[in-house]
TORPA-4810 file (N, C-alpha, C, O; in nm, 3 decimals):
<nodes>
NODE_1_-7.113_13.165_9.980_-7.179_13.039_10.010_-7.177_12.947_9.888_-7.170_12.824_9.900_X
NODE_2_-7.185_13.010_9.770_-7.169_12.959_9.676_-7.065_12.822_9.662_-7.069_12.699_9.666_X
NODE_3_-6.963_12.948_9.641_-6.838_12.895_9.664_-6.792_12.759_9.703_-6.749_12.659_9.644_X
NODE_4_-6.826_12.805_9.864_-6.772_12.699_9.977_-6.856_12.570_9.977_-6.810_12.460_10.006_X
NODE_5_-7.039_12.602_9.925_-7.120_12.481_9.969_-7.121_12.459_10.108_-7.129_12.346_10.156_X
NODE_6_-7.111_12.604_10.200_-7.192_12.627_10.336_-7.196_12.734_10.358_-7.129_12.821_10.301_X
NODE_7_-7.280_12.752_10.449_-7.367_12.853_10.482_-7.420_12.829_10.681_-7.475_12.739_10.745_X
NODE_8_-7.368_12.955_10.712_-7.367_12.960_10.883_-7.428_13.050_10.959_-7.372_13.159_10.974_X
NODE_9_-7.515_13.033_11.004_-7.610_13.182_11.055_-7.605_13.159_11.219_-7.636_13.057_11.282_X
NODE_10_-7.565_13.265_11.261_-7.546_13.259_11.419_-7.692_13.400_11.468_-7.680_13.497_11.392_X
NODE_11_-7.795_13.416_11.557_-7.819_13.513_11.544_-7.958_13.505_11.618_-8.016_13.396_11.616_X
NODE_12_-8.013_13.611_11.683_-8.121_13.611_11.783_-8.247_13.604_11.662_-8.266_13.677_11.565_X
NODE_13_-8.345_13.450_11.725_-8.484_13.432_11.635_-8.609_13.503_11.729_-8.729_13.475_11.715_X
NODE_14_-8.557_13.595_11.822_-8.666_13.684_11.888_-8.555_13.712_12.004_-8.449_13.651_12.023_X
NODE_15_-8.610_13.820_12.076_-8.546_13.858_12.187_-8.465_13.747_12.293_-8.522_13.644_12.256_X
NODE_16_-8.377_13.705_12.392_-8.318_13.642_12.419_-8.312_13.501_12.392_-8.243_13.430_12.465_X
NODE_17_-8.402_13.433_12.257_-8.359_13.325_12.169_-8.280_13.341_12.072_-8.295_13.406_11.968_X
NODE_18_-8.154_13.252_12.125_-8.056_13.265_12.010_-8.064_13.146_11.934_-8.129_13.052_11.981_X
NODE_19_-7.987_13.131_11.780_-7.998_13.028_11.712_-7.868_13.019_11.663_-7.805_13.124_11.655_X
NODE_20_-7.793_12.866_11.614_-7.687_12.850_11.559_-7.723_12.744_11.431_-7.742_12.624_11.449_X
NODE_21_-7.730_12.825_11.267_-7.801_12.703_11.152_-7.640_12.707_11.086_-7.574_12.811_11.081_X
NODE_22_-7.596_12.583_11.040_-7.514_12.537_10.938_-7.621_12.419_10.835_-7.694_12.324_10.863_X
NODE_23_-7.578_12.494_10.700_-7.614_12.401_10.608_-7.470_12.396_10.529_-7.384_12.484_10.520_X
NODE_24_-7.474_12.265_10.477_-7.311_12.234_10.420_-7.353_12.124_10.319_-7.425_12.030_10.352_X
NODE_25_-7.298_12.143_10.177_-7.306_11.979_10.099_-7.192_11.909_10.146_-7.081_11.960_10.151_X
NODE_26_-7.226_11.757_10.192_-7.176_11.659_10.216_-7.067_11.614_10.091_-7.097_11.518_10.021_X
NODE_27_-6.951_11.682_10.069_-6.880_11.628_9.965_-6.815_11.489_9.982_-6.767_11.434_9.882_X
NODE_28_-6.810_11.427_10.107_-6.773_11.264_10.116_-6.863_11.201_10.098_-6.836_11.085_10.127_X
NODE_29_-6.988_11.215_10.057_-7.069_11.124_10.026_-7.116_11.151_9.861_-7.208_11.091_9.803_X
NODE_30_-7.058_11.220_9.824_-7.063_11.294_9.688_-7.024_11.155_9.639_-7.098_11.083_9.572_X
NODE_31_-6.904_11.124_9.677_-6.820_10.989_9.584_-6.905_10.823_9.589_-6.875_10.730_9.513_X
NODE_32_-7.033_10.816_9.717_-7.034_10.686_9.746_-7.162_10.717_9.716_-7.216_10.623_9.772_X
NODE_33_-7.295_10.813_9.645_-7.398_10.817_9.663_-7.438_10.712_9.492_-7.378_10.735_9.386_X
NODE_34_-7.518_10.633_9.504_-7.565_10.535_9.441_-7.620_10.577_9.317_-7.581_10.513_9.219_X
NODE_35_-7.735_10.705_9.288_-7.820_10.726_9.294_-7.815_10.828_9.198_-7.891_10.844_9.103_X
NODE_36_-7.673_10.928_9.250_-7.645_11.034_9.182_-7.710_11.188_9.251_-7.708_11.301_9.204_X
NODE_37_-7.756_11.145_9.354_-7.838_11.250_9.432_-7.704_11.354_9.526_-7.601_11.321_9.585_X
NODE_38_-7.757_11.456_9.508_-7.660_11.556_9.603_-7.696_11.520_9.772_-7.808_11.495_9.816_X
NODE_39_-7.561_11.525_9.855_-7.683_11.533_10.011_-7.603_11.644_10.060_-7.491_11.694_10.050_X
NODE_40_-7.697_11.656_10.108_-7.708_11.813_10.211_-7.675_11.803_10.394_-7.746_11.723_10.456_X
NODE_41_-7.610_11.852_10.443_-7.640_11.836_10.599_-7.668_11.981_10.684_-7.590_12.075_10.673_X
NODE_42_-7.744_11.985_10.737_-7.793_12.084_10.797_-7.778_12.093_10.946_-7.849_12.004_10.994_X
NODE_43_-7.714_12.163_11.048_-7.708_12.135_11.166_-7.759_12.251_11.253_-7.694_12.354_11.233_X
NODE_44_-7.886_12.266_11.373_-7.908_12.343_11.430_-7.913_12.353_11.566_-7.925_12.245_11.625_X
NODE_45_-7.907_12.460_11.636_-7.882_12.455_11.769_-7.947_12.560_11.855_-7.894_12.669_11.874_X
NODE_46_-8.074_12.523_11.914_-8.110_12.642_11.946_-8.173_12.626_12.102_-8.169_12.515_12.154_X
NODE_47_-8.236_12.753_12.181_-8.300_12.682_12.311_-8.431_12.768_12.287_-8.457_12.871_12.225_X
NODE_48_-8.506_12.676_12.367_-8.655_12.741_12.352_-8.709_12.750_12.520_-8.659_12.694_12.617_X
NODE_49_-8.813_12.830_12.517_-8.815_12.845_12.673_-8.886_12.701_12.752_-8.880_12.674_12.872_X
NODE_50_-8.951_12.626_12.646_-9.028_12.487_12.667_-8.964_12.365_12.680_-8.965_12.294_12.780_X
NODE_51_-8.896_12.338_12.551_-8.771_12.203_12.526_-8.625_12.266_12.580_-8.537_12.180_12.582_X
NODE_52_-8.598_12.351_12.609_-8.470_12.420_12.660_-8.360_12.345_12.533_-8.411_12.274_12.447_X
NODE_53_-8.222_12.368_12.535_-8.141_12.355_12.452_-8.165_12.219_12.328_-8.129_12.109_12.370_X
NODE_54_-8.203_12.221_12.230_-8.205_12.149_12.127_-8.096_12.132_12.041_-8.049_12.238_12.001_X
NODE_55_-8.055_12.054_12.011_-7.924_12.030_11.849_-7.987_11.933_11.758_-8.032_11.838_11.821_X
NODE_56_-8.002_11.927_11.644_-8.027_11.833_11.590_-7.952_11.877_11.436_-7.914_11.988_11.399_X
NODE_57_-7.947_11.732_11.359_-7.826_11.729_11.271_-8.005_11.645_11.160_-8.100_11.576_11.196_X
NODE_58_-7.959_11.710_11.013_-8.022_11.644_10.916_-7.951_11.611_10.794_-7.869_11.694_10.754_X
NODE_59_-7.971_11.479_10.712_-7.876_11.482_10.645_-8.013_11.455_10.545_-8.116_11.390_10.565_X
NODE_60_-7.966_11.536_10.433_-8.101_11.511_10.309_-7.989_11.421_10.183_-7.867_11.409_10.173_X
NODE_61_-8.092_11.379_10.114_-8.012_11.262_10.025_-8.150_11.270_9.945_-8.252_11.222_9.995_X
NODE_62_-8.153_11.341_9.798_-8.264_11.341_9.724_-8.430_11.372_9.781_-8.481_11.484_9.790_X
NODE_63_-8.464_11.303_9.800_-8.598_11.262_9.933_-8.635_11.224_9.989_-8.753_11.196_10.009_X
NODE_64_-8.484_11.196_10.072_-8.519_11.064_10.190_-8.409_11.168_10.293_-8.315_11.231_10.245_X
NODE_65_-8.437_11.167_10.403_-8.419_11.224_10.540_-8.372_11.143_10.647_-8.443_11.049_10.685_X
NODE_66_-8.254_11.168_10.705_-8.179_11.071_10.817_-8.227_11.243_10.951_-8.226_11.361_10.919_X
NODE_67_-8.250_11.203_11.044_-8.249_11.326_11.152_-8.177_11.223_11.284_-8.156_11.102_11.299_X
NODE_68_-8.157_11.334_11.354_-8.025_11.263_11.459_-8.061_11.461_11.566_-8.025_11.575_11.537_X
NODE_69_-8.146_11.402_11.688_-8.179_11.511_11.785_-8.139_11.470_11.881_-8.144_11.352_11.917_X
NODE_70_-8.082_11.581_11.954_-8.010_11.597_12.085_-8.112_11.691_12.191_-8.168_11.800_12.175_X
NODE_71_-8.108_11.601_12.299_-8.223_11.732_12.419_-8.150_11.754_12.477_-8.039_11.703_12.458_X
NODE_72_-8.183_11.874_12.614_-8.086_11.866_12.727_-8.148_11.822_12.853_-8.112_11.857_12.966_X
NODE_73_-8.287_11.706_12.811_-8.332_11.673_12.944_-8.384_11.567_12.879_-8.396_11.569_12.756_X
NODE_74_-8.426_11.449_12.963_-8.482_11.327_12.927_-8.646_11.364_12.886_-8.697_11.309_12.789_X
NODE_75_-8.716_11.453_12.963_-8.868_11.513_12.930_-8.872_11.574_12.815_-8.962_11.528_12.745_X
NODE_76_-8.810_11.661_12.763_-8.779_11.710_12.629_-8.758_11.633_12.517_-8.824_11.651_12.415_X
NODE_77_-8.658_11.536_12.526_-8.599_11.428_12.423_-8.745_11.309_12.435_-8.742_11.231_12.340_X
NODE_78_-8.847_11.287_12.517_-8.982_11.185_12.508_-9.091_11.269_12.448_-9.190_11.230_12.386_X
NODE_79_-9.055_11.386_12.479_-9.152_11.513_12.404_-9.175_11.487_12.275_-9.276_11.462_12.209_X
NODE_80_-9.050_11.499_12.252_-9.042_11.492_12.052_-9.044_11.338_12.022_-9.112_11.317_11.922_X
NODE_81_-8.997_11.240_12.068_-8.988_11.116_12.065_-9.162_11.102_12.000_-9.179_11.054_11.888_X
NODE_82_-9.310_11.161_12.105_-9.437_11.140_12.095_-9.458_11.221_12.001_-9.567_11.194_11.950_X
NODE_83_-9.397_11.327_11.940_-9.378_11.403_11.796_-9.391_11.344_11.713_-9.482_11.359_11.631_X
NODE_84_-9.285_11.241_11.705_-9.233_11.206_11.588_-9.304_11.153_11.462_-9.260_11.175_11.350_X
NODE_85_-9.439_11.071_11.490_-9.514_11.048_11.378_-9.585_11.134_11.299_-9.652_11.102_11.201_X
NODE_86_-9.561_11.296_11.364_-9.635_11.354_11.303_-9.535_11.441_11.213_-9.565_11.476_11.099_X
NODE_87_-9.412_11.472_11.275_-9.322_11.507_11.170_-9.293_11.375_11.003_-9.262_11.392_10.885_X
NODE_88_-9.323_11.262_11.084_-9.275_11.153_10.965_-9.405_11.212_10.860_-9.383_11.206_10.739_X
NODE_89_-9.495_11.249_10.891_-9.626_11.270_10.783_-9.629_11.375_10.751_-9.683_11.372_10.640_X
NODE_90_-9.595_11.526_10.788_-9.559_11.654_10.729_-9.467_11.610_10.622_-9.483_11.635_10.503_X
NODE_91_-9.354_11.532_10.680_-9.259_11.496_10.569_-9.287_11.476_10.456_-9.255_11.553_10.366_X
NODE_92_-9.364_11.351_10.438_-9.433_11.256_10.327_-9.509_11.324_10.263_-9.504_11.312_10.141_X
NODE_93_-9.607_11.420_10.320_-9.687_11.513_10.237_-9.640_11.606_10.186_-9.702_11.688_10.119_X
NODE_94_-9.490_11.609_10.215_-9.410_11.730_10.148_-9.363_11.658_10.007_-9.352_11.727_9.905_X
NODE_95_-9.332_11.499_10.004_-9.276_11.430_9.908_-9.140_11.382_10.007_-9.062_11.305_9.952_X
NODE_96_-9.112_11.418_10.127_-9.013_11.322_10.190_-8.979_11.218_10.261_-9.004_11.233_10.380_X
NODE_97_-8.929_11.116_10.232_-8.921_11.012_10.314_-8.816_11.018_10.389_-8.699_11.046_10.362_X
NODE_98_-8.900_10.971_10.541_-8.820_10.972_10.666_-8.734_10.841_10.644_-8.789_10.734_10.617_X
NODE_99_-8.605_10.853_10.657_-8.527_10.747_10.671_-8.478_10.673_10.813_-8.460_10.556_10.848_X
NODE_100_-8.469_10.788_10.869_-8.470_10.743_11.047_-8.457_10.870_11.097_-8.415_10.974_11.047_X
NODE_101_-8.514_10.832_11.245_-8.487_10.946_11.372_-8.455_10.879_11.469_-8.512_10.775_11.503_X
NODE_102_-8.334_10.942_11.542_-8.296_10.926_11.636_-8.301_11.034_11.754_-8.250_11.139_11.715_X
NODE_103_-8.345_11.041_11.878_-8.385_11.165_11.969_-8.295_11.063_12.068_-8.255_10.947_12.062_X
NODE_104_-8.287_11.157_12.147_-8.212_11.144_12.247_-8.164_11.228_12.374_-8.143_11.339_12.326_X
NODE_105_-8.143_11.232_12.475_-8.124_11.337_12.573_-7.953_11.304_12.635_-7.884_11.206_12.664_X
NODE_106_-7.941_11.438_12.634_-7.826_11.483_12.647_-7.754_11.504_12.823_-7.700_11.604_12.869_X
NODE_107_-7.773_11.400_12.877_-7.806_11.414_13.033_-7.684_11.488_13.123_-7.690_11.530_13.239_X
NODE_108_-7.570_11.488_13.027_-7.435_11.550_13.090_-7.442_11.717_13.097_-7.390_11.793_13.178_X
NODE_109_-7.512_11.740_13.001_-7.557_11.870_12.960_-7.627_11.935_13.082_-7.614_12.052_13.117_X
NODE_110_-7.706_11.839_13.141_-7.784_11.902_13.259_-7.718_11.943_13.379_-7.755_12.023_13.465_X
NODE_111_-7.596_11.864_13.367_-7.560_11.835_13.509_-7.437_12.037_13.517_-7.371_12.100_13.434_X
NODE_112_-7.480_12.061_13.686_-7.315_12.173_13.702_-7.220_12.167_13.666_-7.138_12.254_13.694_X
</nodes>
């Protein structure tokens, strides 16, 4: 992991919940970052028996946070949508600033 600058974990987070985590440094943004800050992207994919299939993509940049979530139902993706201010303030009290979220539902996903 070293090495490569990723890291890929495929693997059951309890009995028939599976999970898919990639974390990877962003080496194209290595060249354009302002700042001098490393960014990170993290991508996960998992289903839960409540929100059913989730993906969401994070890109870290020092201490500021871009998130980009995928649902597989429109009720799920308004779920977290009414979340969201409270993740923006876990953030901040961690020292991170939310840069944007984007949620969204994945409606093709639903369909046969």
């Amino acid at each position: 992991a070293v090495a490569t600058q990723r890291l890929a974990w495929h693997g059951e987070l309890w009995p028939g919940q599976t999970m898919e985590w990639e974390i990877e440094w962003d080496e194209r943004s290595a060249a354009t970052t302002e700042d001098g800050n490393d960014q990170w992207i993290t991508s996960l994919r998992l289903t839960t028996p409540r929100l059913g299939t989730v993906e969401a993509r994070l890109q870290l940049d020092g201490d500021r946070l871009r998130v980009a979530v995928l649902a597989a139902d429109v009720h799920s993706a308004a779920e977290m949508r009414t979340e969201a201010p409270a993740l923006e303030a876990a953030l901040l009290s961690a020292g991170i600033q939310l840069q944007g979220i984007m949620i969204r539902a994945d409606e093709v996903a639903d369909q046969p």
